[in-house]
C-alpha positions, -999 to +999 in steps of 0.1 A: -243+476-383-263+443-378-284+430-405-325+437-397-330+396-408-299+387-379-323+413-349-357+401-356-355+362-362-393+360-364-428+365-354-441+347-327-481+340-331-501+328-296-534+339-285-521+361-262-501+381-288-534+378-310-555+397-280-526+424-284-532+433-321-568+452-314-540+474-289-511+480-322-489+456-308-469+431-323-450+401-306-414+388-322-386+366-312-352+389-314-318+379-309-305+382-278-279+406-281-301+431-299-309+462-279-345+481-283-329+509-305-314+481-332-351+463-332-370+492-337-346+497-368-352+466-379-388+465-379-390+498-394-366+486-424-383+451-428-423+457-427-420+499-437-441+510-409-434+537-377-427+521-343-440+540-316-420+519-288-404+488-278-404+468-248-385+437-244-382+406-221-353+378-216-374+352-215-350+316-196-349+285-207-363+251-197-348+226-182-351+197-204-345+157-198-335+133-227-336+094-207-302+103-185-289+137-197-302+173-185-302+197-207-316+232-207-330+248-236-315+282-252-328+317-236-342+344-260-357+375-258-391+385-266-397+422-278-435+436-277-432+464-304-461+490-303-467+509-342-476+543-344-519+549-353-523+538-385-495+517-390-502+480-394-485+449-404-497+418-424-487+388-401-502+358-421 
């Protein structure tokens, strides 16, 4: 069994995800091999609250440009988590 700390890596805060909050929904970065069954486990292990449901995205990398060398940036999946009513977590 993976650790909860090695499936959510951490919380990513943007307006848009900020909007989501008055709806019970929280955005976080997840690794990439993590399935919605092992995040929902972690977030219920880490912050002690119910998760109604999970839905995630794989989210691609960039293409990046350093002077003469392309590179592309690491893909990594996004996972909007949805808490049961009256369940909330302190994101500060």
């Amino acid at each position: 069994m993976k650790s909860p700390y090695s499936v959510i890596l951490n919380p990513i805060r943007t307006e848009k995800g900020t909007r989501m909050l008055t709806f019970n929904k929280y955005v976080f970065c997840a690794n990439i091999s993590a399935n919605k069954i092992e995040i929902k486990r972690a977030i219920e292990d880490i912050y002690k609250v119910k998760v109604k449901s999970v839905n995630t995205v794989i989210v691609g990398g960039k293409k990046r440009r350093v002077r003469f060398a392309e590179g592309k940036t690491p893909d990594w999946k996004k996972a909007i988590v949805t808490l049961k009513e009256g369940n909330k977590i302190d994101i500060t």
